[in-house]
C-alpha positions in Angstrom: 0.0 0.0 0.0 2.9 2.6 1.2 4.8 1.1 -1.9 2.0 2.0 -4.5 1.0 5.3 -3.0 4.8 7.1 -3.1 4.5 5.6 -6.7 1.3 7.6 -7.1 2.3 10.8 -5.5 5.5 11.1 -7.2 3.6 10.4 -10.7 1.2 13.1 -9.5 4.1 16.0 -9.0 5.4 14.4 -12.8 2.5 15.4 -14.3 2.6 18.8 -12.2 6.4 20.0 -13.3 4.9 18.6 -16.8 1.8 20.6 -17.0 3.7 23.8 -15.2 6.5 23.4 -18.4 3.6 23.3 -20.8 2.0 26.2 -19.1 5.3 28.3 -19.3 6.1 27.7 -23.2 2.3 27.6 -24.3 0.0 29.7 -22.1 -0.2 33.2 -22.4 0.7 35.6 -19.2 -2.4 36.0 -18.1 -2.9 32.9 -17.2 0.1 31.8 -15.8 -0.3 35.3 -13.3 -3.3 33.4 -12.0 -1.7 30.5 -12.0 1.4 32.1 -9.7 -1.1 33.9 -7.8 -2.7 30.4 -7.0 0.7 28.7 -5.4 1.3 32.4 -3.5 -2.0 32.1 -2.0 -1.5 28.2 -0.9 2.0 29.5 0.7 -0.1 32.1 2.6 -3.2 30.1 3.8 -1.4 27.3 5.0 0.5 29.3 7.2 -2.2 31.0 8.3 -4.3 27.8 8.7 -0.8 27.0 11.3 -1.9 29.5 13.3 -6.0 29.5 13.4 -6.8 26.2 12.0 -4.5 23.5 13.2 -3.1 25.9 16.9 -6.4 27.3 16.9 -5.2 30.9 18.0 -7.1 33.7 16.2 -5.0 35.4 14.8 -5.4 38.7 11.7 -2.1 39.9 11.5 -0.9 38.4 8.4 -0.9 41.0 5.8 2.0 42.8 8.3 4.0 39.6 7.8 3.8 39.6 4.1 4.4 43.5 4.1 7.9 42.8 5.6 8.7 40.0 3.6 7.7 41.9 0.5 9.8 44.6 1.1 12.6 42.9 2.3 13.0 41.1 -0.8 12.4 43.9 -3.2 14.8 45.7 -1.1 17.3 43.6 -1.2 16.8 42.3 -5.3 16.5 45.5 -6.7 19.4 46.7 -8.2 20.9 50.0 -7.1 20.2 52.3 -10.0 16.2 51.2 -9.4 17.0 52.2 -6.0 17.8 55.6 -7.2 15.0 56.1 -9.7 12.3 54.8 -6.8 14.2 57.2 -4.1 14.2 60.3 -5.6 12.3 62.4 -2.8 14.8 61.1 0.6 17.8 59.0 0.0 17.6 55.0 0.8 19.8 54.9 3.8 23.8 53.5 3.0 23.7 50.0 3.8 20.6 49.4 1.2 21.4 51.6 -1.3 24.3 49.1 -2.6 23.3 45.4 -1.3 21.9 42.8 -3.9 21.5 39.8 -3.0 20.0 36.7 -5.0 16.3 35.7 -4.9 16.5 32.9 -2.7 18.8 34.4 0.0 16.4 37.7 0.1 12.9 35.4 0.3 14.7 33.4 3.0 15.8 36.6 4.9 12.1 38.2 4.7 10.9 35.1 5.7 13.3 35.0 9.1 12.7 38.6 9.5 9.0 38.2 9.5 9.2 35.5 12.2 11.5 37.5 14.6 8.9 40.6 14.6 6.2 37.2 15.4 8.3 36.3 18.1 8.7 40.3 19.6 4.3 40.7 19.3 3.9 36.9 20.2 5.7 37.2 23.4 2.9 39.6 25.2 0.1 38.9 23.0 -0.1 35.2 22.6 -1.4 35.2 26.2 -4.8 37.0 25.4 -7.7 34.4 23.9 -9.9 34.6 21.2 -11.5 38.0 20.2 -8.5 40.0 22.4 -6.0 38.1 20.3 -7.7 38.9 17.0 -7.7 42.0 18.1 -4.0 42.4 18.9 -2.7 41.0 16.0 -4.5 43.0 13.8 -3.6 46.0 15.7 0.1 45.3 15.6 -0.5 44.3 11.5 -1.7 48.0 11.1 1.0 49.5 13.3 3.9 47.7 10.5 1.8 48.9 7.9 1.8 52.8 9.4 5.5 52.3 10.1 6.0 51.5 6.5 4.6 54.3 5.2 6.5 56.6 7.2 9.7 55.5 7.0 10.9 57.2 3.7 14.7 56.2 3.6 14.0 52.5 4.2 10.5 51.6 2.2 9.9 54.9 0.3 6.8 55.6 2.4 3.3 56.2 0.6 5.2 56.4 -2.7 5.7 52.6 -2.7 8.5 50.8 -4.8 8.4 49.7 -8.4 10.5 48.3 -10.8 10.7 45.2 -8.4 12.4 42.1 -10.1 10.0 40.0 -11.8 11.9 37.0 -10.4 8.7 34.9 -8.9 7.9 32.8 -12.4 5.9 29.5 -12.3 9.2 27.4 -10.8 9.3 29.4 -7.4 5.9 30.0 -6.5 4.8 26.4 -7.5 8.0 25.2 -5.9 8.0 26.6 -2.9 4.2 26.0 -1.8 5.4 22.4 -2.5 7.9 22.7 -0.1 5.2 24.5 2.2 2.2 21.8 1.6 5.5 19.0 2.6 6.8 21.2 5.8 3.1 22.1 7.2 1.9 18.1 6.6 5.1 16.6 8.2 5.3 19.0 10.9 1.2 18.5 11.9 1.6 14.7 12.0 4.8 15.1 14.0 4.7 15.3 17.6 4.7 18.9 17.7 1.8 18.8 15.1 -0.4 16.4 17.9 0.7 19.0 20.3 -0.8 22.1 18.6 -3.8 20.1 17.4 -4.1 19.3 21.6 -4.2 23.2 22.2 -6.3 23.8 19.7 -9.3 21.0 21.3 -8.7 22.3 25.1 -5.7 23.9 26.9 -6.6 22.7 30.0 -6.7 19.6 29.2 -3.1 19.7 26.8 -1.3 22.1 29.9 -2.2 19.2 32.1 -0.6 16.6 29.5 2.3 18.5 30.4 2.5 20.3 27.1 4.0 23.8 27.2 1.5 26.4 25.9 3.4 29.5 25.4 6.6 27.3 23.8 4.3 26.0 21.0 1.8 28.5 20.4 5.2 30.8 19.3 6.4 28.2 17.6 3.4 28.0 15.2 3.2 32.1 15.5 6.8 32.0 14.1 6.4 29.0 11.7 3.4 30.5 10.3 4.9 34.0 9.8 7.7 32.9 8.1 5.8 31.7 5.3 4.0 34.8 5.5 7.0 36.4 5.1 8.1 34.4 2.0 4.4 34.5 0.3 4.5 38.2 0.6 7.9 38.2 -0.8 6.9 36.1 -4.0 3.9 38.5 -4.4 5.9 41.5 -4.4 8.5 40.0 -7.2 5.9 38.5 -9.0 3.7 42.0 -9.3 6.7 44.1 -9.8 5.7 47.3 -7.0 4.6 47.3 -3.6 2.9 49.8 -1.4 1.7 49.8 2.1 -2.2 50.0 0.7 -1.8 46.7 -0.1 -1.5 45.1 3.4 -4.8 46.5 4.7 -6.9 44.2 7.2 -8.8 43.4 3.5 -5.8 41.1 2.4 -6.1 39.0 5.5 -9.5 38.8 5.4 -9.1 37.0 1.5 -6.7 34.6 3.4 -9.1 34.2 6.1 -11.6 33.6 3.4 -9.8 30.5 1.5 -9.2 28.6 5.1 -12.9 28.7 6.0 -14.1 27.9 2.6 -11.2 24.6 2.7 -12.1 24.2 6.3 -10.1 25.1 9.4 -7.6 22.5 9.9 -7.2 20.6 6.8 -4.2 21.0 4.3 -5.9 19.6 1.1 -9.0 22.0 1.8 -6.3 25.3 1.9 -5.3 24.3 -1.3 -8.8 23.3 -3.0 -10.1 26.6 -1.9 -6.5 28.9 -2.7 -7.3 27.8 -6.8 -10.9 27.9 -6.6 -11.7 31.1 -4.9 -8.3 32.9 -7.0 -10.2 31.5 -10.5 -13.5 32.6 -9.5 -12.1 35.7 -8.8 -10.8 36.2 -12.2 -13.5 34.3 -13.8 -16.7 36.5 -12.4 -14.6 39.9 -14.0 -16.7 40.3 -16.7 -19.3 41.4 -14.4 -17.6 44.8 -13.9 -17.8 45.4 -17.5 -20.8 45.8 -19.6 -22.3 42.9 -22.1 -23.5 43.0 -25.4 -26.2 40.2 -25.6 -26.6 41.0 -29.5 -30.3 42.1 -28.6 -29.7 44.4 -25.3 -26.2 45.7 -23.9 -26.3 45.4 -20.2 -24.2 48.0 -18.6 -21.4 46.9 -16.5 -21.5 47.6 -12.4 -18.4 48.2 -10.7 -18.4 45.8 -8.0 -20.7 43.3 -9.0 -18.3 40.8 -9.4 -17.3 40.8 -5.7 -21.3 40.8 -4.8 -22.0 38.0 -7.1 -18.7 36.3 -5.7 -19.5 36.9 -1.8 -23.4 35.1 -2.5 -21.9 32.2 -4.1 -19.6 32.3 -1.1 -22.1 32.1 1.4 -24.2 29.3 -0.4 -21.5 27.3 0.0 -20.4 27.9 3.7 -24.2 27.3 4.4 -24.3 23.9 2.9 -20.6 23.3 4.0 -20.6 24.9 7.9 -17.7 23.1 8.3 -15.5 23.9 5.0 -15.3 21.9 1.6 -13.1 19.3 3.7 -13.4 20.1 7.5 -10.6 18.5 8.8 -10.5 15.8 6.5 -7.1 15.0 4.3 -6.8 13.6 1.0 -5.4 10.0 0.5 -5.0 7.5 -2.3 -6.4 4.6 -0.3 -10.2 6.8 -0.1 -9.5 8.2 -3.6 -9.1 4.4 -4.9 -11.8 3.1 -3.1 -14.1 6.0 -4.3 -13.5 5.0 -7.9 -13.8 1.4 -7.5 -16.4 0.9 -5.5 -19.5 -0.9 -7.0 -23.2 0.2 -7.3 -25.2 -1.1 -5.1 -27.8 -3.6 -6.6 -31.4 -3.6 -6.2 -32.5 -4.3 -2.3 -29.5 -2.5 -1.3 -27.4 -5.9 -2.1 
């Protein structure tokens, strides 16, 4: 059984890198922009289902995570003569205005950075609950998101940066939510995983166990950011400018969005609900804009899209309270059994 499903899953990611190759030479950009914004948007729900689905801490500070990832690695990839064309109003302080570093060294370094600002507003916060926490965390996200915008000589303040890299390509952002979906699944069935999914059910009940709260709560706080961190950094390469606008409370709230539509606490559900809800996103567009039926040309309504969007939304959470998956996983042995199972005959034989 182990045997034939590592067969299947390593045929599954061959037909990935095949279809991802095809998608590169063949597709035009458009797509494959939705199709990068899809593997960003795994990398950031899953670490945000870390923190709310599988700890079950209530937290809405992402979007301050990806801000500093983002603009750590545009900082820090952009060459030094972009510098000077972005910082024309105050000067990017000395040590920036020369460093370039490669893509992978400056997505790892936003991603560190990120956690070590988790671990600074984890330490007091992570011992508030529910509603105070949510609170908290989305205060602190806003406060990173004012600092940004008023630190001229580091992020260029309200301005924002362009002429970012266009590094992220179909390789990195497909890659490295592999690597996420891998790290979040082996770390949630590892000891540490059982201990966070113990928190999560009762506290009482896990502290009594003997398992330390505050120790893995941060843990999954850092763990979490860090991939904030790198999503926000792949976002930023991949659009080409950045400004603090875009980390409002609204982009954590699409995050927040995806997990509850996969279900809160299940990896194949966060990634289900990443591609669906990005697709239907750019699917519904032609909403906004008006249609010519041949007999009657029906004016387009900015917005509409997101109305029609949010009600499809909402039928679905009422027939799914629980997410598209809950908690369940996917695994070849249900898969298999689903597609050879027999009808049943008449009299239920």
């Amino acid at each position: 059984m182990k045997k034939r499903n590592y067969i299947l899953t390593i045929s599954a990611l061959a037909l990935l890198i095949g279809f991802l190759i095809f998608a590169h030479i063949y597709l035009d950009s458009y797509i494959v922009r939705i199709l990068n914004m899809c593997a960003i948007y795994v990398v950031l729900a899953l670490s945000m289902n870390l923190i709310n689905g599988f700890t079950g801490l209530f937290s809405l500070g992402h979007a301050g995570f990806m801000a500093v990832g983002a603009y750590t690695t545009a900082l820090f990839t952009m060459s030094k003569e972009v510098k000077m064309q972005n910082f024309f109003m105050t000067p990017i302080i000395k040590p920036l205005e020369t460093v370039q570093w490669p893509f992978i060294a400056a997505l790892i370094l936003g991603g560190a950075l990120s956690a070590i600002i988790a671990f600074l507003i984890g330490a007091p916060v992570l011992k508030l609950k529910g509603d105070y926490l949510a609170i908290a965390t989305l205060g602190f996200s806003e406060i990173i998101r004012i600092i940004f915008t008023n630190t001229q000589s580091i992020t260029n303040g309200a301005l924002g940066i362009k002429g970012i890299p266009n590094t992220t390509n179909l390789g990195w952002s497909f890659g490295i939510a592999i690597f996420t979906v891998i790290f979040i699944l082996l770390l949630i069935n590892s000891s540490y995983g059982r201990a966070l999914k113990a928190i999560r059910e009762d506290e009482i009940a896990a502290e009594s166990m003997g398992i330390g709260l505050f120790k893995h709560k941060i843990l999954s706080f850092m763990i979490g950011a860090f991939f904030a961190g790198v999503g926000g950094g792949l976002l930023g390469n991949l659009l080409g400018t950045i400004d603090p606008n875009m980390f409002k409370f609204s982009l954590t709230f699409n995050i927040l969005l995806i997990i509850v539509l996969g279900g809160m606490g299940s990896v194949t559900g966060t990634i289900i609900s990443s591609f669906v809800i990005t697709i239907a996103g750019e699917a519904l567009r032609f909403l906004d804009e008006s249609m010519n039926l041949g007999f009657i040309v029906i004016p387009g309504v900015a917005g509409l899209r997101m109305v029609v969007f949010s009600g499809l939304l909402m039928i679905v959470v009422l027939f799914f309270s629980n997410g598209l998956m809950g908690t369940r996983e996917f695994s070849w042995d249900k898969f298999i059994s689903f597609l050879t199972r027999k009808p049943l005959k008449k009299g239920g034989n």
